[in-house]
C-alpha positions as CSV (number, residue, x, y, z in Angstrom):
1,X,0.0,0.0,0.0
2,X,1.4,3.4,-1.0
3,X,1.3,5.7,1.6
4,X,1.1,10.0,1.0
5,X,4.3,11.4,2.9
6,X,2.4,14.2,4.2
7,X,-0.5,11.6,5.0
8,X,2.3,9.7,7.2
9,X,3.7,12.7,8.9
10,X,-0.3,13.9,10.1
11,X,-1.1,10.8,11.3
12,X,-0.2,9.8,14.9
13,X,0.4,6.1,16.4
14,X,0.2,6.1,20.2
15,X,2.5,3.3,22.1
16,X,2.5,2.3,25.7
17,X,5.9,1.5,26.7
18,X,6.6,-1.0,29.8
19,X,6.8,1.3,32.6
20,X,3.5,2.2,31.3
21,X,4.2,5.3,30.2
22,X,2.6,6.5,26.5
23,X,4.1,7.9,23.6
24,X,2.5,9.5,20.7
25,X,4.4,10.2,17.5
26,X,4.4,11.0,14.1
27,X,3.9,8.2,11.6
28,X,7.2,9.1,10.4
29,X,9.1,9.6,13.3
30,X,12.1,7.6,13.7
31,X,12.0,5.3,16.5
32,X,15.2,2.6,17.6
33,X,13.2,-0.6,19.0
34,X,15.3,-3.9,19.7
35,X,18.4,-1.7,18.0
36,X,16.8,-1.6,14.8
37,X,15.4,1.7,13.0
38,X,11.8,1.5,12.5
39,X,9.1,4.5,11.2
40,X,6.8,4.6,14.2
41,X,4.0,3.8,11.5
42,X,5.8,0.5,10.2
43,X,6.7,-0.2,14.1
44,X,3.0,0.1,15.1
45,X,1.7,-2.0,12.6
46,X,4.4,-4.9,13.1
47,X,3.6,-4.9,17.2
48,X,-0.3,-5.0,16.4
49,X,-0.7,-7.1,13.7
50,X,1.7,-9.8,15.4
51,X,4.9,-10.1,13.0
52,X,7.7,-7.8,14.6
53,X,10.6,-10.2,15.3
54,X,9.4,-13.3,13.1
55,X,12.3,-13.3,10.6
């Protein structure tokens, strides 16, 4: 799915981290997660749907 840039950068993604703190970024943020670089939109979608990690 193709994605607008400015689409990304307007839409936010909302994590909870474990100290149960949240976090609400732009879909293009860059966020490090397990030492890898991820676009807080690609991150959010890996964590929900289940397949971050299954490579």
């Amino acid at each position: 799915m193709l994605v607008k840039e400015d689409d990304l950068k307007n839409t936010r993604y909302q994590f909870t981290l474990s100290d149960g703190r949240e976090v609400e970024l732009a879909g293009d943020a860059q966020v490090e997660y397990d030492g890898e670089l991820h676009t807080a939109a690609n991150l959010f979608d890996a964590l929900k749907e289940g397949y971050y990690g299954r490579l």
